[in-house]
N, C-alpha and C positions, 0 to 999 in steps of 0.2 A: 504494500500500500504506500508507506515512505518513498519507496523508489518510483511508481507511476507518479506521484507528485512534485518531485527533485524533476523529472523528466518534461514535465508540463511546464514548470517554471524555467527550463532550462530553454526551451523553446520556443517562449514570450520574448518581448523586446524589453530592453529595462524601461523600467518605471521613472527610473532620476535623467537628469540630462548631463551632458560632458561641461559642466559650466562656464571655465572659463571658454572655451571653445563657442558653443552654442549658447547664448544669453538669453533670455524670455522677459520680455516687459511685466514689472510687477503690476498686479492688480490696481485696481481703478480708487480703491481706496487707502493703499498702500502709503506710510508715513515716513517716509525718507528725509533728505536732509533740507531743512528747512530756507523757505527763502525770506527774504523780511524786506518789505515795499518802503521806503522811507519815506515816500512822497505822501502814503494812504496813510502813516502813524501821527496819532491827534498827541500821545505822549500821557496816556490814560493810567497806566499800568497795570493796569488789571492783567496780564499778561504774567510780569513779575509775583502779583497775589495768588496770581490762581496757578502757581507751578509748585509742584512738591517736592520736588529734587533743587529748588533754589538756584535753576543753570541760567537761569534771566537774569540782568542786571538791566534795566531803566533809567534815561538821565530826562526827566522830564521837559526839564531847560529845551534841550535840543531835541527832544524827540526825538530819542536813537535807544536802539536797544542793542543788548549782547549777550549772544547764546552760548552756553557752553556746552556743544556735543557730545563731550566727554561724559559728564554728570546726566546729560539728559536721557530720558525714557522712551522719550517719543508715545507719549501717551495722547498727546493734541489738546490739553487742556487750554494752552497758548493760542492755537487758533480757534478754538471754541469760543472763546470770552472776547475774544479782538470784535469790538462793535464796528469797524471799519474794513473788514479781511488787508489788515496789513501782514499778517503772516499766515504765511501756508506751506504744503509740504512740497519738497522733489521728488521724481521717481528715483533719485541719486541714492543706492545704497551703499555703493563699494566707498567708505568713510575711514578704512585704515591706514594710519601713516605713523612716522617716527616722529611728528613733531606737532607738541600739541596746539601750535598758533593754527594748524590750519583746520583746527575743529571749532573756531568760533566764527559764527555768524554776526555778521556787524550792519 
């Protein structure tokens, strides 16, 4: 019995894909690396309130903010509460690197 089902699955196509090789567009709701519109931000912060990992930093004056990738969850509380969609997500996953200036979003 083990052995006609080692057989059947041996005969299938794999399930996963060669990834670096072959890439697939992530899903449509998919929370990747974050973009932040500077022109749409009123400088509210409810952004920086409503984040649990604390990776937003707010300077109201200039209405700028600063994300830290590193810390973040990507849970979208940030863009849930943004009353203007100044922030939203990228399809951008691949976010590893050796240096961490280039995980924050400015």
């Amino acid at each position: 019995m083990i052995i006609i089902e080692a057989l059947k699955a041996f005969m299938k196509k794999p399930f996963t894909t060669k990834y670096p090789l072959s890439k697939k567009k992530p899903a449509k709701l998919f929370r990747g690396k974050h973009i932040f519109h500077k022109d749409k931000c009123i400088g509210c912060g409810l952004c920086e309130e409503n984040c649990h990992s604390n990776c937003i930093k707010v300077d109201k004056e200039k209405k700028r903010i600063k994300i830290r990738l590193d810390t973040c969850t990507f849970c979208g509380l940030c863009r849930d509460v943004c009353p203007v969609d100044a922030i939203e997500f990228s399809d951008e996953f691949e976010l590893s690197t050796k240096n961490k200036d280039d995980l924050k979003v400015e």
